[in-house]
N, C-alpha and C positions, 0 to 999 in steps of 0.2 A: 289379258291381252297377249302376254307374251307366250303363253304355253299354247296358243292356239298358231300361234305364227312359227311355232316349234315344228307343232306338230303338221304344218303342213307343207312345210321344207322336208318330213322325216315321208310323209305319202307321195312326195315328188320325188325323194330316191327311190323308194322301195318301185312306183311305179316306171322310173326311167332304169332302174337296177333290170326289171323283166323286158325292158325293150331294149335292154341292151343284150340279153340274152337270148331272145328273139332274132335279133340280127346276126349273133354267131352261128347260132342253126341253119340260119337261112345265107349265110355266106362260108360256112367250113364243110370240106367234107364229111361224112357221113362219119368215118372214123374218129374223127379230133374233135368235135363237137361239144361232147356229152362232160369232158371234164373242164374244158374252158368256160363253158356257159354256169357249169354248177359252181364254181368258184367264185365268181360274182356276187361282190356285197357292196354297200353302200352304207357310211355312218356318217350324221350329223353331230358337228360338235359345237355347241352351245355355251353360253357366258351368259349369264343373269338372265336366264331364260330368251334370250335370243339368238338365233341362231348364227354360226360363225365362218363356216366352211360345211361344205359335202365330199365326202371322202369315197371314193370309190374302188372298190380292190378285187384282183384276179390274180391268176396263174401270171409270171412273168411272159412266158410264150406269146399270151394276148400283144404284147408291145411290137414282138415279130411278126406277129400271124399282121396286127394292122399293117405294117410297115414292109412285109412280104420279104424279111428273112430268113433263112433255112440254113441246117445246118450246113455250112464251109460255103455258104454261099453270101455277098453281101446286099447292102440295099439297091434298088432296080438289078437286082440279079434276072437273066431271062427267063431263069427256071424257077423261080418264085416270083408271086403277082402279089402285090398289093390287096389286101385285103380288108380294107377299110371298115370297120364295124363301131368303134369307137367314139371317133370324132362325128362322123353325120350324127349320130345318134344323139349323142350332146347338143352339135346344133339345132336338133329337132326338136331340143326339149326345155328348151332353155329360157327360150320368149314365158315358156310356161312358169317357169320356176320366177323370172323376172317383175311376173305378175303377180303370184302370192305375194314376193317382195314388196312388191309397190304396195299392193292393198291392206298388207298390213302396217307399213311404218307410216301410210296414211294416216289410219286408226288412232296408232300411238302417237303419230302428231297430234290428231284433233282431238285427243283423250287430254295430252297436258296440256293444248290451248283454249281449256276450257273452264271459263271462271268459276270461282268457288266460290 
């Protein structure tokens, strides 16, 4: 029961891992793009086969680029905008991830509340 509920917290990063780099494509310029997106990784870390947290990891810059600062310049700077790629994307994806959850410590509920 448990390697299944692993493994589908480990297909919800990998899949939210490529729409979050999807969004930096589709939110950076043409030039900055190609090394922020490719840096983007996602690991699950697990404890007796369930899983515990999702880890997601980039270039530091991603923290700027969302929060739209540059160099010598600070946050709401006029000359750098906000470039949010991060957070929606999370939001967007999360109801999703909250559902493997549910469906499986359902399982595992009704797995040990069930006589022998």
């Amino acid at each position: 029961m448990g390697i299944e509920f692993v493994k589908g917290v480990e297909s919800w990063g990998k899949q939210t891992k490529s729409e979050l780099a999807k969004k930096v494509r589709a939110t950076a310029s043409k030039d900055s793009t190609g090394y922020l997106a490719k840096s983007i990784g996602s690991k699950v870390a697990s404890k007796q086969q369930s899983p515990q947290s999702v880890r997601f990891t980039f270039e530091r810059y991603g923290v700027f680029f969302e929060k739209g600062v540059g160099k010598y310049r600070g946050i709401l700077s006029a000359q750098v905008k906000p470039k949010p790629w991060f957070n929606p994307t999370i939001d967007n994806q999360i109801e999703e991830l909250a559902q493997i959850a549910a469906d499986n410590m359902a399982a595992i509920a009704a797995d040990k509340l069930t006589i022998r």
